[in-house]
MITI-62594 format. One record per residue (C-alpha): x, y, z. Coordinates in steps of 0.05 Angstrom, whole numbers, padded with zeros to 5 digits, always signed. Layout:
<nodes>
XYZ
...
</nodes>
This chain:
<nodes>
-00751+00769-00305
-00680+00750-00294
-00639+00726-00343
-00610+00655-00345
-00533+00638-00348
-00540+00614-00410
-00582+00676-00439
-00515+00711-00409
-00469+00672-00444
-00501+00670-00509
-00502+00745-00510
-00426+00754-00499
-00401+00706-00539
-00445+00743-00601
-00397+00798-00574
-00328+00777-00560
-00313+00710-00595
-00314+00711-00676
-00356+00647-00710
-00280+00601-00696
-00290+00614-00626
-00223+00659-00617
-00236+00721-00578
-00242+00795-00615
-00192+00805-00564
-00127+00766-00541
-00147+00728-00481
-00216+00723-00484
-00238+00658-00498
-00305+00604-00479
-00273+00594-00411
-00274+00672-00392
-00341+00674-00423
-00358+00619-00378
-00343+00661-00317
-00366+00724-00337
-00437+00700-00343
-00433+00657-00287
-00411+00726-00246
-00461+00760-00280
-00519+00717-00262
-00499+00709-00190
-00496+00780-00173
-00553+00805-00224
-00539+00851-00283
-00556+00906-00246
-00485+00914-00232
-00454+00902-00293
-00413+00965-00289
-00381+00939-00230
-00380+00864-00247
-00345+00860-00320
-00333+00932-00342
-00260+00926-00294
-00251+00854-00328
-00256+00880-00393
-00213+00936-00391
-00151+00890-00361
-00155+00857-00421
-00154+00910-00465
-00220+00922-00492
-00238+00995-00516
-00293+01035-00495
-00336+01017-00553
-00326+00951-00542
-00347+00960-00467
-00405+00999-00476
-00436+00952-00528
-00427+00895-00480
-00453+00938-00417
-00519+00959-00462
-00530+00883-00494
-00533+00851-00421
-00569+00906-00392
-00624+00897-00443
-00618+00824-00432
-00640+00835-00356
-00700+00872-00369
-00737+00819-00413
-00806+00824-00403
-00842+00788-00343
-00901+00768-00312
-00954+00822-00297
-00954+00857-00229
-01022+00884-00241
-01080+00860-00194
-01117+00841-00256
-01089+00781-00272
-01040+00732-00267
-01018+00765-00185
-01039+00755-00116
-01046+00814-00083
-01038+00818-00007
-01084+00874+00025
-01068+00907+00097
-01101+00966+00127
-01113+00994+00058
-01041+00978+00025
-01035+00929-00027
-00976+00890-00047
-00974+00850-00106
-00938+00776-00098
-00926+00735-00171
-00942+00668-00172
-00889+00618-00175
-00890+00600-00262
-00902+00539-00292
-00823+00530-00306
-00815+00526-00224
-00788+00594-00220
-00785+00624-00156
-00836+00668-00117
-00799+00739-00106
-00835+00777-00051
-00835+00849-00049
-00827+00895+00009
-00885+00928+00044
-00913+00963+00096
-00947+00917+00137
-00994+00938+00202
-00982+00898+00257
-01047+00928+00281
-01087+00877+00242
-01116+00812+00264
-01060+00763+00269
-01109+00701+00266
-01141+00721+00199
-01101+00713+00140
-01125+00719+00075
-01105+00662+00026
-01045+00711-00011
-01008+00705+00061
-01020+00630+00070
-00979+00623+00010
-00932+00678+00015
-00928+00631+00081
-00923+00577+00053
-00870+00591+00008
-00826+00630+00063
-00821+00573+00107
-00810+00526+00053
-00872+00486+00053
-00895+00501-00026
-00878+00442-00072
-00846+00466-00124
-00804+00513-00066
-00780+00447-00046
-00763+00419-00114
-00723+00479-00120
-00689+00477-00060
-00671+00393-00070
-00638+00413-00140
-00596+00460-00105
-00576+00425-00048
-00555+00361-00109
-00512+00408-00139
-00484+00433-00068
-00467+00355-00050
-00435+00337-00128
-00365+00341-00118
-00350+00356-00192
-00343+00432-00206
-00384+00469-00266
-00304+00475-00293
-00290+00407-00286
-00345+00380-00327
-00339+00420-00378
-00259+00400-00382
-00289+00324-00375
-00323+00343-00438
-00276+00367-00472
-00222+00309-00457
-00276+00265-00481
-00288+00301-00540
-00217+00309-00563
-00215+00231-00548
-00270+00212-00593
-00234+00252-00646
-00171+00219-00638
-00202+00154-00646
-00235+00175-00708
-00171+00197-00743
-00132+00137-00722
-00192+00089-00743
-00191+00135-00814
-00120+00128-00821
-00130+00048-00812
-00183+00048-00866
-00144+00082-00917
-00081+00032-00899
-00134-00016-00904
-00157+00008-00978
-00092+00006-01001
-00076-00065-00988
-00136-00087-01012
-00124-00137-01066
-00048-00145-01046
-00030-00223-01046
+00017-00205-00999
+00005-00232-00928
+00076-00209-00894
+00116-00142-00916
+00190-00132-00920
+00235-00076-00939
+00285-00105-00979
+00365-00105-00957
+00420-00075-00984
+00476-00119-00986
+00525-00057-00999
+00517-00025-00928
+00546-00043-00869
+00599-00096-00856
+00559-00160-00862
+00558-00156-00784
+00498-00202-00763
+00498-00170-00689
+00453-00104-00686
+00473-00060-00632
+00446+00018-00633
+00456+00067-00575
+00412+00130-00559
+00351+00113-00598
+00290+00154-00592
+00219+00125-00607
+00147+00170-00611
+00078+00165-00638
+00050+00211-00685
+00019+00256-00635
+00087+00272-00606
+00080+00226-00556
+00150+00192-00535
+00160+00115-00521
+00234+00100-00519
+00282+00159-00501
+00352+00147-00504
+00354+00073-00501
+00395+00019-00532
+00386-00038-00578
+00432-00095-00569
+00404-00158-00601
+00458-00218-00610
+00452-00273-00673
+00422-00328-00662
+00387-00307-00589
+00312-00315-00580
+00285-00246-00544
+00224-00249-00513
+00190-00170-00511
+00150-00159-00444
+00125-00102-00416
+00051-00067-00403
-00004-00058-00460
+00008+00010-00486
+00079+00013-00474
+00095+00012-00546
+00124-00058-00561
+00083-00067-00630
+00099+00007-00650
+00175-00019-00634
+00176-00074-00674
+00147-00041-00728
+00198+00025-00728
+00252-00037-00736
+00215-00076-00787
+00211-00008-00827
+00289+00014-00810
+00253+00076-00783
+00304+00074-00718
+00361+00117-00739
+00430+00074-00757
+00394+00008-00772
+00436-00032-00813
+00399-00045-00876
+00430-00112-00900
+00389-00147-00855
+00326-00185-00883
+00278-00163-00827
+00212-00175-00818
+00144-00164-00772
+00087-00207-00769
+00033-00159-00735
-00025-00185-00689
-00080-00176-00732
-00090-00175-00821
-00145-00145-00857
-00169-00194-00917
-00126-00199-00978
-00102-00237-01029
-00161-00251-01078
-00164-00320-01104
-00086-00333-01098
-00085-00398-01065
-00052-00403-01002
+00014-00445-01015
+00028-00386-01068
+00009-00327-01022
+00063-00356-00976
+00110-00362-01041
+00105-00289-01064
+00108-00256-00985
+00194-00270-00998
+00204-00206-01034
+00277-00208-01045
+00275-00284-01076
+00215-00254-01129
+00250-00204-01145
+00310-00245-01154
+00269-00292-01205
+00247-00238-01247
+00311-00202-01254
+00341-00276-01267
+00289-00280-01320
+00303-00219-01353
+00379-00221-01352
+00378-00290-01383
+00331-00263-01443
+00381-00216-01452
+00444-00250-01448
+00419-00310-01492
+00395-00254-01549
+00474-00225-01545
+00504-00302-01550
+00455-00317-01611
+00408-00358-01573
+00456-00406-01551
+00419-00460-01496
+00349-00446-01528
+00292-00498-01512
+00279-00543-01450
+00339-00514-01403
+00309-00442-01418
+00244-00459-01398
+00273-00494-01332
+00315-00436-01326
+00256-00377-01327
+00220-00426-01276
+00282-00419-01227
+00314-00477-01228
+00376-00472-01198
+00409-00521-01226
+00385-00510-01288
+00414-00431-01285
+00485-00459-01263
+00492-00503-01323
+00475-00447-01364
+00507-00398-01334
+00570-00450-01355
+00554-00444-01426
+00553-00368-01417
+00619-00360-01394
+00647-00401-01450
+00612-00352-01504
+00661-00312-01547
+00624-00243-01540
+00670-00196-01501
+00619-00141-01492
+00629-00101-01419
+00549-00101-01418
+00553-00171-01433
+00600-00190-01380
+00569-00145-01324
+00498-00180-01338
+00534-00253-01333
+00572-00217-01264
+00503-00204-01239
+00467-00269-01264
+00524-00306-01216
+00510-00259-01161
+00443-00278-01160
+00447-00347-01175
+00495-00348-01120
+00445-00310-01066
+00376-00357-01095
+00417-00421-01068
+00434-00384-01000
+00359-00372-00998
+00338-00446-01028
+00309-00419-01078
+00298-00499-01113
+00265-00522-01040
+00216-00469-01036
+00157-00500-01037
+00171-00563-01012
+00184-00514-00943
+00122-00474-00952
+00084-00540-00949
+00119-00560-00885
+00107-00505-00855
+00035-00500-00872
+00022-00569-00850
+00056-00550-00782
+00007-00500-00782
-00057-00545-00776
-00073-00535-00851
-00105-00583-00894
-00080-00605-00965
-00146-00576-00994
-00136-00510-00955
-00070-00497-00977
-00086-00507-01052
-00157-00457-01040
-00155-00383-01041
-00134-00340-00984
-00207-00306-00992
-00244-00365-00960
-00197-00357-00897
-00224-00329-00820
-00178-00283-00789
-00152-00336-00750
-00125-00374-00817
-00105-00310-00848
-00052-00295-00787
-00030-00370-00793
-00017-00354-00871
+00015-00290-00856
+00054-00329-00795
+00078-00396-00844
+00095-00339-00890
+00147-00309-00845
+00173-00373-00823
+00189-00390-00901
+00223-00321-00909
+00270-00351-00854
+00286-00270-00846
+00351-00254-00798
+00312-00221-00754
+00244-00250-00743
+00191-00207-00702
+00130-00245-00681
+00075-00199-00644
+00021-00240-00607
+00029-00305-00652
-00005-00355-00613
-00066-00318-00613
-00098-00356-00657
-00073-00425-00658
-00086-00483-00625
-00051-00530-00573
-00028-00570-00628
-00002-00515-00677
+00028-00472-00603
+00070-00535-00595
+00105-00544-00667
+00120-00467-00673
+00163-00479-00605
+00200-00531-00632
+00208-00496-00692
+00231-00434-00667
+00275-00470-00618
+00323-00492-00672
+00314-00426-00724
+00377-00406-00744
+00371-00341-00737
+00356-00279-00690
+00282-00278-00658
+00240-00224-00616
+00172-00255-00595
+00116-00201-00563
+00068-00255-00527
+00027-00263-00466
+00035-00328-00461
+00085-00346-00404
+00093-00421-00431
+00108-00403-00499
+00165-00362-00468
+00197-00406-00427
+00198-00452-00489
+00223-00407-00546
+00262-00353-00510
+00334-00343-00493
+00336-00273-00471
+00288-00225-00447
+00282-00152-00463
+00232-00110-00412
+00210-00050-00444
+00195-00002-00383
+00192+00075-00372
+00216+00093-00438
+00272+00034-00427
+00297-00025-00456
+00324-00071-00396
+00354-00145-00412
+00359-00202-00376
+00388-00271-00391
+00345-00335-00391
+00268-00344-00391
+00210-00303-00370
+00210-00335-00308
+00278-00324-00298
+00265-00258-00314
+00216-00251-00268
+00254-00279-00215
+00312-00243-00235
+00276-00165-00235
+00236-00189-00169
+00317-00195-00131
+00339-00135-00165
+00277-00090-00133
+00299-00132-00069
+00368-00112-00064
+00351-00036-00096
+00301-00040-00030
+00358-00063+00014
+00405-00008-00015
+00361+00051-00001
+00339+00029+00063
+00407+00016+00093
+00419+00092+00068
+00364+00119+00100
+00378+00084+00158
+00453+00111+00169
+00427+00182+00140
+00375+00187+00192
+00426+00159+00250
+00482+00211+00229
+00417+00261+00237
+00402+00243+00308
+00476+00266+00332
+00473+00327+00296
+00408+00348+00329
+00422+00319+00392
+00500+00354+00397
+00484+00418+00350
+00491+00463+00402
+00545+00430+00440
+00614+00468+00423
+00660+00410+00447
+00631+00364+00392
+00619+00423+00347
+00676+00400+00293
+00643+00328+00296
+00574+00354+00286
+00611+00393+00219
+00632+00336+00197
+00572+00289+00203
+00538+00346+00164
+00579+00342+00112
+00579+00272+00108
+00506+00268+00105
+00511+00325+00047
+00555+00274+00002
+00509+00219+00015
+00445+00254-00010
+00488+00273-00068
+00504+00195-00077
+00432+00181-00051
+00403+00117-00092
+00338+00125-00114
+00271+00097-00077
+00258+00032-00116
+00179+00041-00143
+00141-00024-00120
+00086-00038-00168
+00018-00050-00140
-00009-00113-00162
-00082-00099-00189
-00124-00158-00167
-00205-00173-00169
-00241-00229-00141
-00309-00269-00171
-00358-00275-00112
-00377-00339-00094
-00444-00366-00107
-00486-00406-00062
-00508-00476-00049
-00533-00513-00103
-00569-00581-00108
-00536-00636-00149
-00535-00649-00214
-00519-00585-00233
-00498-00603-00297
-00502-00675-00322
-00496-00698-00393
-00515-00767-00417
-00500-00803-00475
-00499-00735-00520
-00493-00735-00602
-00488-00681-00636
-00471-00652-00709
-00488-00595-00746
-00508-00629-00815
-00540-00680-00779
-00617-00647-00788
-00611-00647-00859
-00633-00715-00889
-00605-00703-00962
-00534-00714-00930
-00545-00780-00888
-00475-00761-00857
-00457-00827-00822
-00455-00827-00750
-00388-00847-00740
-00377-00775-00776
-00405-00739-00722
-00378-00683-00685
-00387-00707-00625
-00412-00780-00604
-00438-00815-00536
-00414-00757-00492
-00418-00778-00414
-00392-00728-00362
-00415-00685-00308
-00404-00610-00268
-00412-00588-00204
-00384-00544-00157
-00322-00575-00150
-00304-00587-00223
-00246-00555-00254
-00233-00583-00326
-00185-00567-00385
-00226-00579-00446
-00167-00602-00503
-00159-00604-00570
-00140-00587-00641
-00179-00524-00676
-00256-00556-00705
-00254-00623-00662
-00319-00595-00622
-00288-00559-00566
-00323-00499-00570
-00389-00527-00599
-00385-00573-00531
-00388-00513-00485
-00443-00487-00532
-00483-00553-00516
-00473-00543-00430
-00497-00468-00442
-00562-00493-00482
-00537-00455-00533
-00543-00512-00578
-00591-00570-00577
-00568-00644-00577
-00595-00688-00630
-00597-00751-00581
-00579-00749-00513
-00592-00709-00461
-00568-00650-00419
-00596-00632-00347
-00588-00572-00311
-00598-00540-00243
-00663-00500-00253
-00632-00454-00214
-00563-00452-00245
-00522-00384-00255
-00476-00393-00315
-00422-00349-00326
-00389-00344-00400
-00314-00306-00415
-00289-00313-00488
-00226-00278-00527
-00281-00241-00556
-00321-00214-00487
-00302-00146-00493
-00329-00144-00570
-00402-00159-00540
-00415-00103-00517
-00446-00037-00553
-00387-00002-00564
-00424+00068-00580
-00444+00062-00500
-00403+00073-00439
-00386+00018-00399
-00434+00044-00349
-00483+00049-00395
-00474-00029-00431
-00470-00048-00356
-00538-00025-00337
-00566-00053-00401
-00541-00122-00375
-00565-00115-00300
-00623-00060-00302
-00633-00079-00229
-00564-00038-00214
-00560+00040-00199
-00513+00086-00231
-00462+00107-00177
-00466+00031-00153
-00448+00008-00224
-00390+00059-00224
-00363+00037-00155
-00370-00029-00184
-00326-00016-00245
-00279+00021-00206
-00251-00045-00167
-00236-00063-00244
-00197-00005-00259
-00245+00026-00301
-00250+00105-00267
-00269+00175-00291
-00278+00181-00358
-00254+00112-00380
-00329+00100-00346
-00359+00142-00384
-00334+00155-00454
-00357+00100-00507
-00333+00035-00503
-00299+00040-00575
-00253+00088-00543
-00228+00041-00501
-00160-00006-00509
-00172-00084-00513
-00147-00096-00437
-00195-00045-00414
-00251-00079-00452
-00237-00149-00420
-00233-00113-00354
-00305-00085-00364
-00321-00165-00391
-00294-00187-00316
-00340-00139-00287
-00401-00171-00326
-00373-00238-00311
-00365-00220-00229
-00423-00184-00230
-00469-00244-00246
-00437-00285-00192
-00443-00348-00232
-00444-00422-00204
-00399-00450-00255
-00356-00402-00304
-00352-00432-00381
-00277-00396-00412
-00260-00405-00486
-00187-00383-00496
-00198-00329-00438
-00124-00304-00439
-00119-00275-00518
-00107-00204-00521
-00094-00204-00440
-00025-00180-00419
+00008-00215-00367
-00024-00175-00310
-00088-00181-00325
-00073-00259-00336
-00046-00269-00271
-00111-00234-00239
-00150-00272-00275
-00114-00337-00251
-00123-00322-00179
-00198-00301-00182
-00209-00367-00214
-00160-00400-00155
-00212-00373-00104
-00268-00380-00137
-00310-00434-00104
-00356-00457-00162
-00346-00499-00224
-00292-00476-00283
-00292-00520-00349
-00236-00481-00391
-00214-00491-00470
-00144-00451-00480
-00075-00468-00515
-00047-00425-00453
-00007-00481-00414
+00003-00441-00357
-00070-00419-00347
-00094-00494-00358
-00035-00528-00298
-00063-00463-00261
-00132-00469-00254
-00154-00541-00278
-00157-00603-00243
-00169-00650-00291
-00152-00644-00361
-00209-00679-00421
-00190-00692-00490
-00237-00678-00550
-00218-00712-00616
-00249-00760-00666
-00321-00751-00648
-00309-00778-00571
-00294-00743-00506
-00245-00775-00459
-00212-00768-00399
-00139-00747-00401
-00102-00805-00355
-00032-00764-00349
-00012-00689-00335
-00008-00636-00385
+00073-00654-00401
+00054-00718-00418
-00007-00694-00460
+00043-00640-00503
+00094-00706-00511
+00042-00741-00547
+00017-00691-00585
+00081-00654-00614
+00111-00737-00639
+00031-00738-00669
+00039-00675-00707
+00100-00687-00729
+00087-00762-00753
+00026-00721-00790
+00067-00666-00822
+00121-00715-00859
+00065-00757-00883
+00030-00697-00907
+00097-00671-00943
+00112-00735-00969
+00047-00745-01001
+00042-00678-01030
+00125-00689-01063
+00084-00750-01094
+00032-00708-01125
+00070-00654-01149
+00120-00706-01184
</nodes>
């Protein structure tokens, strides 16, 4: 019985790789293992000697080492097989006295061998005994399991993906997964080592003695990587100016976070260090304890705590050298940082008699300080925290509660108010309208729009730039490009200058290839012979001086296909109420307390609404009620019995099982669908290869969302339901997602803070707030008018009443 290719490869690798997998002998490794017993099995070990012994010896093997490989697979061959005898177990085929055995194929659908013969052809052709009918049979194909044999093969003929290359697929995936599981370990352990840390925003404190005080920050020829090696920024500049407002744009993945970071961390060589600098990243794990959130905010300025408790100690100190002098109530306003309270002491101070030089450096370094907590306002602290915090959408009984009781969401808003009362000099904001709402979006523009100092802002949000921004800084092949004005402006802007770079090269190739038509046509001509020199010269300097081919970007696109005709109502909702405590009768939670109250409105085909509002008016539990997801407790909703509904959140690409593939999570969803019909699908999504393949886990957040469009097209829905679609999305993947919904003909009802997205896609605009549901009369400028003098009537009302408290 023959012996399998992986019988083969077992037995050499026993030979020439140790237990690591390294070779006994330079060169040798799984991949020429691989061959060699793929070799061996296609031309039978029969002919080792001729097949491997060569091979072997190129490499440098000795003769031991060949002969113990020669005698291993030669024994390997000659495994024992089926009986031959005519006893059992054989057919034996009998003509004019000769008999010649013929095995039976064997229950593992091996192959029928037949042996040679003599055959009479003086026999009886019409009578054939039953051994011929199948040796027959099985010659021309017509046996079974001959034809389940011959389908495998002819599979693996058609598959275009080598032995080689799936085994390298493999491996890539392999190495993948165990990339992801050392950067998810080294998370973990960052993770553990916050844990318990107050601190919501971190910054490496200045050092006032560097530099020149210079508040511009201009490097040239930095170099950014990531761990592996991989680079991000080679040779590029840095130029930020005070006081400018930089929006960062460029693709996910590029490394904009790992930028901002390296800067945060003065990681980029040269970076002055008496700036107070600081990050805010996308996403916080849980911290803080039970410090309340006003204080979290509070301790995240390092440099004014510090300040306090080296005030504190240096007063101790100098009041023990004077004697005690100013003992009692200033003191005790003193070590609680008043100020004020420090000036007047420090007067007293400098009137003391003591001429100590310890004595006089501590009172040199009490001023300094005293000096630097004004420039930070030091007495106003938390009267700004509060501000800010109220700006932020919080509550008076959530800012005096403990940072533990927080979502995400509120964490980043903590860890956002904190870096806006740190009022750093460079301010680095990645992603921070992620989780706010409309309301809490339109008070950080306004006030970033008058912070006084420098600002780079990583968003996808194409409003929010346009707002905030000054500059723009495009961070592209390993480049850091800048334009003045907005994102649009730079979009606008970058869109000319690949316009004119188009024009330029093409007027070039145009005079190139006419200077190259009178050279062929008069190269053999000797009367023009010294003008045919010189236009080949000419066309050598310009192909020295040749500009580049400008690289147009391919847009990637998809498209949601459009559903069929369906009967009205499709969706029609009358006289709804609804509120979560409202089933349980030991509350008797008024009415007018309700969540939502007397809701009247309907979808069809042609409906496109903007669902707004601020964060727990009922937005999201109103799209829960259209999907049935929730039951009204009076009222009623009617739907379309035959109604496709279509859901996309800022959490789609989390529902998925991210141990599977996407193939895999896709099939799950539609088990109607066939493999190579769910990868084609995925494909027109840009998921290919072995982003199809490998677990979901694996995959970045734009790639997930990508799969989540999939899902979403895939289910070709009569009316799509989005809840803040565009989080996490860069700005190709939200203009994509903008025009499938533009040509989409079927309903859309859409909650987002993303201005641009709602103007874009929504027709009418419906305001949730105070229990009711109404109509929005004016357009979405008008709406952000209202809301910004309403939020800002609420915040000085807030701080007011707070100031009243506290006194």
């Amino acid at each position: 019985m023959a012996a399998t290719e992986e019988q083969l490869k077992q037995t050499l690798s026993k030979i020439l790789l140790q237990d690591d997998g390294e070779g006994v002998v330079d060169g040798i490794d799984e991949d020429i293992i691989d061959y060699l017993s793929g070799m061996l099995h296609e031309s039978g070990v029969e002919d080792v000697d001729e097949t491997i012994v060569p091979f072997l010896e190129s490499y440098g093997c000795d003769d031991g080492l060949v002969q113990e490989v020669c005698s291993a697979v030669s024994s390997c061959g000659n495994a024992p097989s089926v009986s031959n005898n005519n006893g059992g177990g054989a057919s034996t085929l009998v003509t004019n006295g000769n008999t010649t055995n013929n095995n039976e194929l064997s229950s593992s659908g091996g192959a029928i061998k037949l042996k040679q013969g003599m055959i009479s052809m003086a026999s009886t052709l019409t009578e054939q005994s039953d051994a011929e009918l199948d040796a027959n049979r099985y010659m021309w194909g017509q046996d079974n399991k001959v034809m389940a044999m011959t389908n495998e093969q002819r599979e693996a003929h058609d598959s275009t993906t080598s032995a080689k290359d799936k085994r390298k697929q493999r491996k890539e995936l392999e190495a993948a997964r165990r990339e992801y599981e050392a950067k998810m370990a080294v998370l973990k352990s960052q993770e553990e080592g916050e844990a318990g840390k107050a601190s919501v925003s971190h910054m490496v404190l200045p050092d006032y003695r560097s530099g020149r005080n210079e508040k511009d920050i201009h490097l040239r020829n930095i170099s950014l990587s990531l761990d592996n090696g991989t680079p991000l920024l080679d040779n590029g500049e840095l130029k930020l100016a005070y006081n400018r407002r930089y929006g960062l744009v460029g693709k996910n993945g590029v490394g904009k976070t790992t930028l901002l970071k390296a800067i945060a961390a003065f990681d980029i060589e040269g970076m002055p260090r008496h700036h107070r600098i600081l990050h805010v990243r996308q996403e916080l794990t849980p911290s803080g304890g039970e410090v309340t959130v006003l204080n979290a905010v509070l301790e995240a300025d390092v440099e004014r705590n510090t300040m306090l408790q080296e005030e504190k100690v240096l007063l101790k100190r100098l009041e023990g050298a004077d004697g005690g002098v100013g003992e009692g109530d200033e003191a005790a306003a003193a070590a609680e940082g008043s100020a004020s309270a420090v000036k007047d002491k420090l007067e007293k101070l400098k009137s003391a008699t003591a001429s100590d030089d310890s004595f006089n450096a501590d009172l040199k370094r009490l001023e300094e300080i005293n000096n630097r907590l004004q420039i930070l306002g030091s007495d106003s602290a938390e009267s700004r925290a509060s501000m800010i915090l109220f700006g932020l959408q919080f509550t008076r009984s959530m800012i005096e509660g403990p940072t533990s009781a927080l979502s995400g969401g509120w964490r980043m808003r903590v860890a956002l108010a904190a870096a806006l009362f740190i009022e750093p000099d460079l301010l680095m904001l990645d992603e921070p309208t992620n989780h706010l709402d409309l309301e809490a979006v339109l008070w950080l523009e306004s006030y970033l729009r008058s912070y006084r100092h420098t600002v780079i802002v990583v968003s996808h949000d194409r409003s929010f730039l346009n707002e905030v921004c000054t500059d723009t800084i495009e961070f592209k092949d390993r480049k850091l490009n800048y334009y003045k004005g907005d994102y649009d402006t730079y979009v606008k802007t970058s869109e000319e200058n690949v316009k004119n770079a188009m024009r330029v090269y093409q007027a070039y190739k145009d005079k190139r290839e006419h200077m190259m038509e009178f050279i062929i046509k008069f190269r053999a001509s000797a009367n023009r012979a010294k003008l045919v020199q010189s236009r080949v010269k000419a066309v050598e300097r310009m192909d020295l001086e040749a500009p580049s081919e400008p690289v147009v970007e391919q847009l990637w696109r998809f498209s949601i296909p459009n559903p069929g005709p369906l009967g009205r109502p499709i969706i029609a909702i009358d006289d709804v109420w609804f509120d979560y405590g409202a089933a349980d009768a030991s509350t008797k939670k008024p009415k007018e307390e309700w969540i939502l109250q007397k809701v009247n409105f309907g979808i069809d085909l042609e409906s496109r609404f903007g669902i707004l509002g601020p964060n727990g008016a009922g937005k999201s539990t109103l799209l829960n009620l259209i999907m049935d997801r929730l039951t009204p407790n009076k009222g009623h909703i009617s739907r379309n019995g035959n109604l496709r509904i279509g859901h996309f959140t800022q959490h789609s690409g989390d529902k998925f099982d991210l141990q599977l593939s996407a193939v895999e999570n896709m099939l799950n969803i539609f088990e109607k669908a066939d493999d190579q019909g769910m990868r084609s699908w995925l494909g027109k999504f840009q998921i290919q290869g072995t982003d199809a393949l490998k677990p979901m886990m694996m995959l970045s957040g734009g790639q997930k969302s990508r799969v989540a469009f999939a899902s979403l097209a895939y289910q070709q829905p009569h009316v799509i339901i989005m809840d803040e679609p565009t989080n996490h999305l860069d700005m190709e993947s939200i203009d994509a997602l903008v025009e499938a919904v533009q040509d989409f003909n079927g309903g859309l009802v859409v909650v987002s803070h993303d201005e641009h997205f709602i103007t874009s896609t929504c027709k009418e605009l419906w305001v949730v707030g105070n229990g009711v549901v109404t109509k929005c009369r004016g357009d979405f400028t008008e709406y952000k008018e209202e809301t910004l003098k309403r939020t800002e009537k609420r915040i000085a009302d807030s701080v007011k009443s707070l100031s009243a408290i506290n006194n």
